[in-house]
N, C-alpha and C positions, 0 to 999 in steps of 0.2 A: 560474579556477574549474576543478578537477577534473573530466577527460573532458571539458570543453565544444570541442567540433571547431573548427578551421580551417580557413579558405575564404579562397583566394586570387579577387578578384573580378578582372578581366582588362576593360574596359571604357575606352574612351575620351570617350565624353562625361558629362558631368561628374555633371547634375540625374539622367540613369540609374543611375551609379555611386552616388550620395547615397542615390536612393531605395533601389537594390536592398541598397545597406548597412544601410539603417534594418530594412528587412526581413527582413534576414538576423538580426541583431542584436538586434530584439526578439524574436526565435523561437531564441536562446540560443546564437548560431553568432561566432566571432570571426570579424573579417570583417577583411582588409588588401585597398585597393583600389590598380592599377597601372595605368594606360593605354596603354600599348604591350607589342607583342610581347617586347621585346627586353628589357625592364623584368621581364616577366613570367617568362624564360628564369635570369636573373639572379637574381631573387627564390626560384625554384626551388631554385636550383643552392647558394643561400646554406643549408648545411645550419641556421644562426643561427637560420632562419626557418621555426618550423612550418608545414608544408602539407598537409591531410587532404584536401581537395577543391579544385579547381580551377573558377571559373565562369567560359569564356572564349567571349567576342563576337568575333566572324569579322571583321566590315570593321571595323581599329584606325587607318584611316589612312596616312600615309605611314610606309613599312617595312615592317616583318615583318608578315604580318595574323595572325590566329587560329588557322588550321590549322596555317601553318608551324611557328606556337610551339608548340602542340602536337607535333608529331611530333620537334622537338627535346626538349621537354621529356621524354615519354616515351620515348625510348632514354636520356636519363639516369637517369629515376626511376620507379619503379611508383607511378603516385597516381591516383584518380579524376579523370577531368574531362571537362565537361557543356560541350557546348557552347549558348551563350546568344546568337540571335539573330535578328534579323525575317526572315532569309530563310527561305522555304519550296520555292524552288526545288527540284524533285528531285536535279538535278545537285548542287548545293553540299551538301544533306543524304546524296547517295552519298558523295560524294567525304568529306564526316566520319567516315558510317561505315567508310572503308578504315584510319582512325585507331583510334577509340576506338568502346567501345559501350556506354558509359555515359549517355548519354542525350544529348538534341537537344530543346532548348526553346525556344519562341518568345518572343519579346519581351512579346506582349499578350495572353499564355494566363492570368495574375491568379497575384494571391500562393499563392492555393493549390494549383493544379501547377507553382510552382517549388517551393517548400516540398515535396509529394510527391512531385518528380523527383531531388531533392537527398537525400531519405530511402531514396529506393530505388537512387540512385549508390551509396550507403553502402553499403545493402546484397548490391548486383551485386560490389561489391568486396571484401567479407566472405566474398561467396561463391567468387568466384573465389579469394580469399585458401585457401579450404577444399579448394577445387582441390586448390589444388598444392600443399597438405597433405597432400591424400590421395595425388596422384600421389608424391609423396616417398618415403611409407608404400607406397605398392605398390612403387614400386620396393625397398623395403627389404625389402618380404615377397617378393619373387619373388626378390632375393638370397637369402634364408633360405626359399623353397620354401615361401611363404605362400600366394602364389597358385596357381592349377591347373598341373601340368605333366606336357606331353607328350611320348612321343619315338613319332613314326611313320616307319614304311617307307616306301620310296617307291611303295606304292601305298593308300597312306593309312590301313593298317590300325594299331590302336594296339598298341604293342609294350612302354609303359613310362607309368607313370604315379603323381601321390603322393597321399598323404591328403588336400590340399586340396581338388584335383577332386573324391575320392572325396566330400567334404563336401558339396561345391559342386553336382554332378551327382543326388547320391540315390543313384550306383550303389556296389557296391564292386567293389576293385581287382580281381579275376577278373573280375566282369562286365564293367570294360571291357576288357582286355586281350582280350576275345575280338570286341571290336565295331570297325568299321570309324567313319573320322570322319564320314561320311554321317548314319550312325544318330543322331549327338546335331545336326547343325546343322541349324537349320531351315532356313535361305533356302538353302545349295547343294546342288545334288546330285553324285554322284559324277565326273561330268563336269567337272563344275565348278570341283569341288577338285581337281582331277587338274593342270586347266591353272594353278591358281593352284601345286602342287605344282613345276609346273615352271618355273613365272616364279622362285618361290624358288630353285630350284637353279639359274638361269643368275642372280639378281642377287645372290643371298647371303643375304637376309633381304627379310621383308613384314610390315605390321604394318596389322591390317584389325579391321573389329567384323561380326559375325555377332550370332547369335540359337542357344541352346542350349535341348535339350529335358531338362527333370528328368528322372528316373525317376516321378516321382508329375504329371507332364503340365504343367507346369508350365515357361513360356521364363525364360530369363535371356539378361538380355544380355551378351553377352562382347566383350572385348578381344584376341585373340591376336596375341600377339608371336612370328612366327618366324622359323627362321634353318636352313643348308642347314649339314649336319653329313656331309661327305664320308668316309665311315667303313662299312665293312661295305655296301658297296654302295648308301649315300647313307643319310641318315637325317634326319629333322627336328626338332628340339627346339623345341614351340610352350609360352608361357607363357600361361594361359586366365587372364583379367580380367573379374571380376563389376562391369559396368561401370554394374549399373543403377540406382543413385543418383545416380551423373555425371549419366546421360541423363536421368534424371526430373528432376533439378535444371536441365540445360539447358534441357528443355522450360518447366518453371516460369521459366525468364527468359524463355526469349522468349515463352513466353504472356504474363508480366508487364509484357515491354514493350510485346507488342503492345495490351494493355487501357489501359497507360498513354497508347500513344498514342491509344489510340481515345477515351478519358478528356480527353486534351489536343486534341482535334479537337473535338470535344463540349463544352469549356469556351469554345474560341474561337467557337462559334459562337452559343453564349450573349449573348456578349458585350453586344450591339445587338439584339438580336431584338425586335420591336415587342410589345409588350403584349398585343396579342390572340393573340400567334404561342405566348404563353409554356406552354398546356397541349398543343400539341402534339408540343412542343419535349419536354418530357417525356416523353411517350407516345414517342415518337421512342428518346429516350436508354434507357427501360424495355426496348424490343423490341432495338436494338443491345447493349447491357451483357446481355440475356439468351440472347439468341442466341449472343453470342461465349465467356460463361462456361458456357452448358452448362444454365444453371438451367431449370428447368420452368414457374414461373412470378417475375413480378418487380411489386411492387405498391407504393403509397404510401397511407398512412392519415394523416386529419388527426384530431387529437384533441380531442371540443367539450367541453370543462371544462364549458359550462353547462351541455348536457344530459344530460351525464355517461356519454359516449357516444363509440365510435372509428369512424371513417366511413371505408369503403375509398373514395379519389378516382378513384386511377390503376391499373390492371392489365394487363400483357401475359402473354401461356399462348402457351406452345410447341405447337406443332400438335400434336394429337390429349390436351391436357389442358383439362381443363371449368372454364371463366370461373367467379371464385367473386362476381363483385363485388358483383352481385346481394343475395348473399347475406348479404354483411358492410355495411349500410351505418347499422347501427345496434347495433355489437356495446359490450355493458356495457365501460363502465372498469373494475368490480367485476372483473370476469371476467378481463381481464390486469393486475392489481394489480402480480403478480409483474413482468410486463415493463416495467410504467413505475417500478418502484420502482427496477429495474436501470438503465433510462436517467438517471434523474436523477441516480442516481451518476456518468454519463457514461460506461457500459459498454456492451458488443454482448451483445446477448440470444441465447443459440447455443444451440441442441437438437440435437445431433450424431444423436439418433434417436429420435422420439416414442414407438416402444415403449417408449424406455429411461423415460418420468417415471413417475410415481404411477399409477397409475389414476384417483386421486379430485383430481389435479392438474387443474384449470380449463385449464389451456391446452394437456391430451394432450384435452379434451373439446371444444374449439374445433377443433383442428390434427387430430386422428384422423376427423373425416367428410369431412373433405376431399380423405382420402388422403395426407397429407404423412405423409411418412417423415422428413426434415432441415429444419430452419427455423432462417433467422438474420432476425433483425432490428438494425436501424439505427437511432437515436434521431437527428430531422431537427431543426434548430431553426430558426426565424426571427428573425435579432437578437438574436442569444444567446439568445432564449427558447424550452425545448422545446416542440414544436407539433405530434407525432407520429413515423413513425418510415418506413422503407424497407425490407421485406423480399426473401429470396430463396427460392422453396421450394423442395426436391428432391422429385418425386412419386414418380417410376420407381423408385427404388433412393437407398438412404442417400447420404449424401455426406460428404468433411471439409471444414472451413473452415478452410483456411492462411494463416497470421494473415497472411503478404503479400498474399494473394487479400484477405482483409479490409478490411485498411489501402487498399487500393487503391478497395474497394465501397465504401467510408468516405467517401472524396473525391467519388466520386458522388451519397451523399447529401448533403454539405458544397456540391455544385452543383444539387441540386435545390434545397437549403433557401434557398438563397442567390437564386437564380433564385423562388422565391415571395416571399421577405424585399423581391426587387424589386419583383415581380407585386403583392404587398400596400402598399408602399410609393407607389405610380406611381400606383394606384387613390384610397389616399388622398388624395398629391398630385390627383388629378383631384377628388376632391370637395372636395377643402380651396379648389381655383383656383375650379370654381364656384360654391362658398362666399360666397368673395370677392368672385366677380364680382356674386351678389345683394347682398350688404354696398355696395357700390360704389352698384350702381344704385340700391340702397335709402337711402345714404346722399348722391348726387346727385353724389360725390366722384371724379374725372378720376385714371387710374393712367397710368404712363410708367417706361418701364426702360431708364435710359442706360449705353450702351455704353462704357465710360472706354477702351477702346484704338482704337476706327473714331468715337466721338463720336457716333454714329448713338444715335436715339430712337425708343424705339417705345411709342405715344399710346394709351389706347380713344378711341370717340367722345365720352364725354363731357367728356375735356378741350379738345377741339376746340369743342365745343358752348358751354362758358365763356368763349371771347372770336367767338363765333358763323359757325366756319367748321363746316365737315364733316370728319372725318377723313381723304380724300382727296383734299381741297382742297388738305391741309397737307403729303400727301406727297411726298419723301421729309422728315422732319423730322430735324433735326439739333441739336445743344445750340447750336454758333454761330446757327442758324437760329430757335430757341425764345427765344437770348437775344434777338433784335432787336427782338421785342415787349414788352420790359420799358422802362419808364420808366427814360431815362437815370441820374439821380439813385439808383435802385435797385439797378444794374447791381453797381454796390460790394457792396452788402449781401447779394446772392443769392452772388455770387463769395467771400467773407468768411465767409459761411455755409456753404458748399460747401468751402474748402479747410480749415477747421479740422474738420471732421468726417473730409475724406480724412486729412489727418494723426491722426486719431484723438484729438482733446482733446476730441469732441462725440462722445455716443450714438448719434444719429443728425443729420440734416439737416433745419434748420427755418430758414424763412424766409417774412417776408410782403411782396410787392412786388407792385406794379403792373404791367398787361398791357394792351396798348391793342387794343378789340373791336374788330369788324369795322368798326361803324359811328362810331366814332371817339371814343368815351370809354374809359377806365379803367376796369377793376376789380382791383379787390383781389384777390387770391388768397392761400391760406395752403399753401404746397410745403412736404411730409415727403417725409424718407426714407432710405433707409439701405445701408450697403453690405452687399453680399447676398454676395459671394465675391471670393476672393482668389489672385493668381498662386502658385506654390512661393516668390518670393522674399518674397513677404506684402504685396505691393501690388496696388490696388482694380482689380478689375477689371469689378465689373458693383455699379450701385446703381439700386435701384427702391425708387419712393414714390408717392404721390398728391397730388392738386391739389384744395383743395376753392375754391370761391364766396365771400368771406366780406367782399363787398362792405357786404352791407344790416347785418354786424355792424357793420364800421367806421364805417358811418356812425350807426348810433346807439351806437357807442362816440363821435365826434364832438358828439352830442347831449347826451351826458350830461354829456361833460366840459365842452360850453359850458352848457349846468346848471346844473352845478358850479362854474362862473366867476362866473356872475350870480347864484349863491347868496352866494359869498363875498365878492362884493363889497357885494351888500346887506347882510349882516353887517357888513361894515366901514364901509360908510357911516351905519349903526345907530349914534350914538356915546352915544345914551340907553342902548343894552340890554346889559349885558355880555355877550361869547357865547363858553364855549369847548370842544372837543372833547377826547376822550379815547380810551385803546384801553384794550384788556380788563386791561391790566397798569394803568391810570394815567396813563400818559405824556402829556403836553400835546400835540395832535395841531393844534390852531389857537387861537389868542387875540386878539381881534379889538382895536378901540383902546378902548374902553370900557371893556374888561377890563382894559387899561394904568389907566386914568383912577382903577378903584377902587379895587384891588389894588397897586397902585404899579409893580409889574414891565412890563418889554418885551416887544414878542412874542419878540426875541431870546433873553431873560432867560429868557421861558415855556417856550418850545420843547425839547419832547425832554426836558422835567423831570417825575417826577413829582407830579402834583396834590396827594396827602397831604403831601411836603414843603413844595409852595409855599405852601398857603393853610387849610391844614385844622389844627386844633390834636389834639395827640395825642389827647383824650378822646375826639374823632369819629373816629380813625382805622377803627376797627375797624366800624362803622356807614357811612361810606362806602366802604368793600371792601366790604361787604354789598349794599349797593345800586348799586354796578360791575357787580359780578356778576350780580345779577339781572337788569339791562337786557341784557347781553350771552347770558342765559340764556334759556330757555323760556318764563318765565312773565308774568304781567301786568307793565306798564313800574312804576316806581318810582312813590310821591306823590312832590307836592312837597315840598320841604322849610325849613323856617326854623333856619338857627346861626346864631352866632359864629362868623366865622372872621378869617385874621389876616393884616394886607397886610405890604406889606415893610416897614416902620417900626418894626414887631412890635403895630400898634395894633388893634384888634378894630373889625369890623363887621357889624350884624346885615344877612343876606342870603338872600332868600327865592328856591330854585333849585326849577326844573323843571326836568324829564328827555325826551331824547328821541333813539331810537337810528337813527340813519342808515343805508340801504344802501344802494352806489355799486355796481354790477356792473361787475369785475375790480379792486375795491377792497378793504381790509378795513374791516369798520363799524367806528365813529364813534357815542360817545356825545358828544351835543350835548346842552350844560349852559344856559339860562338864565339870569341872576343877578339880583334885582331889590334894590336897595339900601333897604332898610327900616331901618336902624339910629333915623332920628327916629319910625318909629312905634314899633317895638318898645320905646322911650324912653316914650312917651307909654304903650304900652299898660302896660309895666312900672308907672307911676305911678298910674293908672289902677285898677290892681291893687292898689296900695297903699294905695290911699284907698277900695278896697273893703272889703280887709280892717279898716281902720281903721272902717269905719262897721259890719262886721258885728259886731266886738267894741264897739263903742259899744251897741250897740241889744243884744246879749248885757247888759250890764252894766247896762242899764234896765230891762231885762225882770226880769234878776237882784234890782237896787234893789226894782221894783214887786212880786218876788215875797215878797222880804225883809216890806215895807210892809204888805202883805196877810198875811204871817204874823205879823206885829207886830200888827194891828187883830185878829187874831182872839184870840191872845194879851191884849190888850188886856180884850176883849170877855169873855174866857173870866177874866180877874183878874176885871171889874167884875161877874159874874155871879155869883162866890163870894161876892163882897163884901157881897150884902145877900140880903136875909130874901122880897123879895117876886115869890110868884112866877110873877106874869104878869111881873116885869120880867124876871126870868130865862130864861123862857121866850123873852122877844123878844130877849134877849142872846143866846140860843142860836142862836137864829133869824139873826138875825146872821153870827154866828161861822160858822155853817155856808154861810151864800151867800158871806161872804170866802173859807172852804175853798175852796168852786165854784170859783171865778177862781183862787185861787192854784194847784187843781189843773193848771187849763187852760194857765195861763203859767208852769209846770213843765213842763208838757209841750212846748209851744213852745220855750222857753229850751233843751232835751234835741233839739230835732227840728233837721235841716237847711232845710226848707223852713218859715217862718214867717207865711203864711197859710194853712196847713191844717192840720188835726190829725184826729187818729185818732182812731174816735169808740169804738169799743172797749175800746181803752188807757185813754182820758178817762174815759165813764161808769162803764165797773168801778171804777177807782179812786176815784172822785167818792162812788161808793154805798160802797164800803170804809168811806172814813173819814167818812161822814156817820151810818155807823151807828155807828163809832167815838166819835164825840161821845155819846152818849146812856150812862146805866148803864145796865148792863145787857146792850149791845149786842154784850158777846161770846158771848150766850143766843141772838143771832138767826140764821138761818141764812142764807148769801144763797146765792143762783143767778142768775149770769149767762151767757145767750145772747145774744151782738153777736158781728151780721158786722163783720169789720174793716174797714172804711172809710174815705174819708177826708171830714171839711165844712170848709167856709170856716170861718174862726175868728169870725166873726160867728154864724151858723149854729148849729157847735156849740156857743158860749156860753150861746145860747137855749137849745138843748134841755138842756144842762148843769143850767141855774136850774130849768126844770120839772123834770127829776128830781129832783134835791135837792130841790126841796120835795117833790112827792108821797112821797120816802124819809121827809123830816122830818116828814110828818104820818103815815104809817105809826107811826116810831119814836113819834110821840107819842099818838096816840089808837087805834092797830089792836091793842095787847097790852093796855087797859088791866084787862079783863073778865077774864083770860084766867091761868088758872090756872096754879102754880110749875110744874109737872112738863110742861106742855103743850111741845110744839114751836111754836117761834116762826119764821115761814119768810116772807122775802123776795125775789121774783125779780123778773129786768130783763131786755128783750128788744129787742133793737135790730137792727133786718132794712132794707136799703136794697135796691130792685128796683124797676127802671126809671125811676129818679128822683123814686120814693116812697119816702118813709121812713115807718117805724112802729117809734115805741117804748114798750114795754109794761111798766107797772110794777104788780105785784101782789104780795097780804101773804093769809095766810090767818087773818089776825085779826074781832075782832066783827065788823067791819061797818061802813059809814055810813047812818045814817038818810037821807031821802028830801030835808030842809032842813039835811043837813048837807054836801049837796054842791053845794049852791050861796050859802051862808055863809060865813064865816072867810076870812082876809086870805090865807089862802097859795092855795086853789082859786082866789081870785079874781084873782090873780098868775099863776096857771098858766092860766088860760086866755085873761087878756089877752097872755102870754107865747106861746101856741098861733096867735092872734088875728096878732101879729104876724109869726110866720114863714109865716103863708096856712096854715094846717090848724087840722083841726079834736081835739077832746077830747071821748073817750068815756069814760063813768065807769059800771060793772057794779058795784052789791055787794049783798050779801044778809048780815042779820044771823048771826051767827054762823060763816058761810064764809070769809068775806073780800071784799076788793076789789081791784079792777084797773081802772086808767086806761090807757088807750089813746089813743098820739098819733100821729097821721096828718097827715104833709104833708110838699109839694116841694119838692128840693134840687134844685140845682142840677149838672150832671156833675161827679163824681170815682171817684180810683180807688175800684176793689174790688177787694176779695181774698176768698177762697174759704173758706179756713178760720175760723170760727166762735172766737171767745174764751168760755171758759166758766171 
């Protein structure tokens, strides 16, 4: 990959080398690792072999250790390198520094001050690189008269000088040619210079750094290079070097490293710091990091998304600046929009000078009453997620923010956020354990966390309390020691259990074995549990799980299944009752011998087949899925049922099955079938059936004959009545004809109806009076009206009243119009009312009239009321000449239906 740097790693033992590779590696760095000195020298020296940075560990073992290699390697070669290791000793961290000064990092300072010390080696060496860049360039300019140049007398007045100084000083060349070198240096005075004046002319040259005054008041710092010019009575030739970038670059290292180290001091101490320690530890790092940079104040904001609100936590103020924290502990999100929109790009939020924003800028109206002149902020995350940020103010007077001063505050906040990510992490852990621990004692369930490299175990009470010691009864507990309490027989199953889970083919570790209590019986118990972490080479090193009770299940799991034995065997001792079960697909789940005996199959043959194959014929297929399902579903169980079904012969027999669905807890249900062999009734009842039918069309075809017969006599009756001249015989031929109508109506209607003692008396009397009026000339002159409730009477019953209307109709038809003029309306109605097992049916004519001896004379009245007489009611007869008449018949039926609506 292009520009991606080289790092030679210099380390001897091996799991460091690994991991400090992985590290390097995925932060973009190629890494070649060597473990020895001399390996390391060699490697160097191999120009084959890229080398940008060097990480070298001091104690390599036998040979060359880390420094030596060092100090070899560099008189060969100019390259960085760091040295990486656990001692802190002063002595051996002096004795590196007389090497190198690129940095000194401890073993257990965390990835991200090596990563920060490896970033700023880079850049210590970029810089020195720029060094002696520049020194090259001044030597080249002071060859070419770039830099300042002097010639002074030996009494240090200037006597010769060029355009550079001239630049460099403010003054020009007259002006200084008349000043002595006192007037421009600041630290010496004339004294001073006089002796250094004469160390150069006894050694020949001297090459010092001073302090130069502008013209405009202003130091610079200088380099002078001089040298003793024996000529005209001694002379000096100094070349002046504007040295103050060197020195401010210098000073920025080693401010840089000392922050680094104070950075890598403040990381290690991190490390371990107990949980309650962790906001002071902060507070701590706030007031160090700010006192050493300079800053005025140093603060930490957390950011409450819910309340939509940035909370100052943490704040240190340099002595004599006014605590804001007070102040900020509810400041709007709205209000630094600007600055979280910047963080979440993953940027530092920098205001080089609050005069310099908007005026109408939200964040010159937060940061201007506070006095802040300079503000950086720090975007802090916890767990990769942003959670607020780390500022630094300048009060006093503006400031710059040099991005290695940054990158460096960076890391501080990368250890604060990191150090809460714990603080918030460790809390949870704490409520997540006593979580737990309510879950545990809520659930009555015993926890244990075994040691897989000491074997050592550690119990609560309530796994101690499951075979009825105490927790401290049992200490110290040990896995050999826990195993002694399991049932020999067991011992396999818990070990079998346990080492396929270590090998990893099991999720976790389950097991149910026996434990002998205090008092000398068994229980059951049910051991999870799971391996919780692992060494660098990926073997177990720590597994925790629980122990619950799960005796009193066992035993009515024991209960259920001996149940279930004496279920099945009364089943099978049943050889009367077929019995077989089913699962929600069909499959034959038991078939008892009975089921053999009908069916002709084995339980062999049964087993494991499904049902619709073995015995069902395709046309039920689809009606027994339907009724599978239901028993296995929600809703009410199936009825019984009666088919055909088909044994193994392919022969049919009729079988009458009830349904019923079983449930075995840690079983799956079972639909349990009945079978009751019915084939000789269903035989009988089929026949049965047959001879019904045969008799309901016999008796159809009598009724038919006798309706026939009855239409024949009246037919008869109606030829013989044409046939002659006289006519009272006529009359009683009519008379006749019309009571055979009656019945043949009645046994039309029966021979029509499904039920054959009762008829509709509705149906019947309309029609009765239809064609009784029908018979008469005339009668299509008459008008009728019928009101009948629908009802139903015994076919005796309505026979009866059948006869009395047709005649009261027949004498209507024959004596109620005789008076009764062409044009007149001729009007007959019929009323048939049933309520409460009274009947009443009314017949009236608006014709003459009956005299007062005419209603209780002639053959048909005295027919209708012996007819009346018979069914137990009575006969009321109203008429008045020329209105008409109406008979009224009143009496009790026996219960039948009625229906509502009225026939008219």
């Amino acid at each position: 990959m292009k520009d991606r740097k080289s790092i030679l790693l210099v380390e001897d033992e091996a799991l460091i080398a690994i991991a400090g590779k992985r590290t390097l590696e995925k932060s973009g760095y190629a890494v070649r690792v060597v473990t020895s000195g001399e390996a390391a020298v060699d490697a160097v020296a191999s120009s084959a072999i890229p080398v940008d940075l060097i990480l070298m560990d001091i104690n390599l073992g036998p040979g060359m250790d880390g420094i030596e290699a060092a100090e070899i390697i560099l008189r060969q070669r100019e390259v960085p390198l760091v040295f990486l290791s656990a001692h802190t000793e002063p002595e051996v961290v002096t004795r590196t520094e007389k090497i190198t000064s690129y940095g000194y990092i401890v073993k257990d300072s965390g990835e991200t001050v090596l990563l920060a010390s490896i970033r700023m080696a880079f850049r210590l060496f970029e810089a020195h690189r720029l060094l002696r860049e520049h020194s090259q360039y001044l030597d080249a300019t002071l060859q070419t008269t770039v830099d300042g140049f002097w010639v002074v007398d030996s009494l240090g007045n200037i006597v010769e000088v060029n355009e550079a100084y001239c630049r460099m000083s403010g003054y020009s060349r007259e002006q200084l040619l008349s000043m002595h070198v006192s007037d421009l240096d600041v630290n010496d005075s004339r004294s001073v210079i006089a002796e250094r004046l004469q160390r150069v002319r006894a050694n020949g040259s001297e090459l010092f750094e001073t302090r130069h005054r502008r013209r405009n008041g202003d130091f610079v710092d200088t380099e002078i290079s001089t040298s003793f010019l024996d000529r005209e009575g001694g002379h000096f030739i100094c070349f002046c070097r504007d040295i103050g970038d060197r020195k401010q670059a210098d000073d920025t290292l080693r401010s840089h490293e000392e922050l680094k180290s104070l950075l890598t001091s403040l990381a290690r101490d991190m490390v371990n710091i107990p949980l309650d320690e962790v906001d002071c530890t902060i507070r701590r790092m706030l007031a160090d990091v700010g006192r050493y940079t300079g800053f005025d104040r140093v603060f930490v904001f957390r950011n409450d998304w819910d309340q939509g609100v940035s909370v100052n936590t943490f704040e240190w103020c340099a002595p004599g600046i006014e605590p804001e924290i007070a102040n900020l502990q509810a400041v709007p999100l709205e209000d630094i929009a600007t600055v979280l929109e910047v963080h979440r790009r993953g940027e530092r939020f920098v205001v080089p000078t609050v005069q310099g924003l908007p005026k109408n800028d939200p964040i010159r109206h937060l940061l201007e009453p506070q006095g802040i002149q300079s503000n950086l902020l720090l975007p802090l995350y916890q767990n990769g997620v942003y959670s607020g940020y780390v500022g630094f103010d300048a009060v006093r007077c503006p400031r710059d923010f040099a991005e290695d001063t940054v990158e460096l505050l960076a890391i501080m906040a990368e250890l604060i956020g990191a150090i809460q990510s714990r603080q918030a992490a460790e809390l949870l852990l704490r409520l997540e354990r006593q979580r737990l621990s309510e879950i545990l004692e809520g659930t009555g369930a015993g926890s244990w966390e075994w040691n897989l490299q000491t074997g050592d175990v550690i119990i609560n009470d309530r796994w101690a309390e499951i075979i009825g010691y105490t927790r401290k009864e049992l200490l110290p507990v040990t896995i050999d020691a826990s195993t002694s309490y399991l049932l020999s027989e067991d011992i396999p199953v818990f070990r079998k259990a346990i080492e396929k889970h270590l090998r990893g083919e099991t999720d976790q570790y389950e097991a149910e074995v026996r434990i002998r209590h205090r008092d000398g019986r068994w229980v059951w118990v049910l051991d999870r549990g799971r391996v919780v972490s692992h060494s660098t080479d990926g073997d177990p090193l720590m597994i925790m799980g629980i122990r619950l009770d799960i005796t009193s299940r066992k035993r009515a799991e024991q209960l259920l299944k001996d149940d279930a034995r004496r279920f099945r065997s009364l089943l099978d001792g049943i050889r009367g009752v077929p019995v077989q079960s089913v699962g929600p697909d069909g499959e034959v789940l038991y078939w008892n011998t009975a089921s053999e005996a009908l069916y002709g199959y084995t339980e062999v043959e049964a087993l494991g087949r499904n049902i619709l194959d073995l015995v069902v014929p395709p046309e039920l297929h689809d009606a027994v899925k339907a009724n599978i399902a239901a028993a296995f579903g929600s809703g009410p169980p199936a009825d019984a049922t009666e088919d055909w079904l088909i044994r193994k012969d392919g022969s049919r027999v009729g079988v009458r099955t009830s349904f019923a669905v079983v449930d075995v807890p840690g079983r799956p249900r079972e639909l349990f079938t009945i079978d009751v062999d019915v084939t000789e009734q269903r035989s009988a009842e089929e026949h049965a059936r047959r001879l019904l039918r045969e008799k309901e069309t016999l008796i159809k075809e009598v009724q038919h004959r006798i309706k026939n017969i009855m239409n024949t006599m009246s037919s008869f009756l109606s030829l013989q009545a044409n046939s002659i001249d006289d006519p009272v015989a006529v009359a009683a031929l009519s008379d006749a004809r019309s009571r055979f109508q009656s019945m043949a109506v009645l046994y039309d209607q029966l021979y029509r109806a499904e039920a054959h003692d009762h008829g509709s008396a509705g149906e019947y009397l309309g029609e009765l009076v239809r064609k009784a009026i029908a018979l008469f000339p005339g009668g299509d002159a008459v008008t009728l009206q019928v009101m009948c409730d629908d009802f139903s009477l015994d076919v005796k019953q309505l026979s009866v009243v059948g006869m009395i209307v047709n005649e009261l109709v027949i004498n209507a038809m024959k004596y109620a119009f005789t008076d009764v003029s062409a044009g007149a309306v001729r009007l007959i109605s019929l009323e048939a009312h049933l309520l409460a097992g009274q009947l009443t049916v009314t017949v009236s004519d608006n014709g003459r009239g009956m005299d007062p001896e005419e209603r209780s004379t002639g053959f048909g009245l005295t027919m209708v009321h012996a007819l009346a007489e018979q069914l137990g009611g009575t006969l009321h007869i109203e008429s008045e000449r020329g209105i008409g008449s109406t008979v009224i018949l009143v009496a009790p039926v026996a219960d039948c239906p009625r229906y509502s609506q009225a026939i008219s």
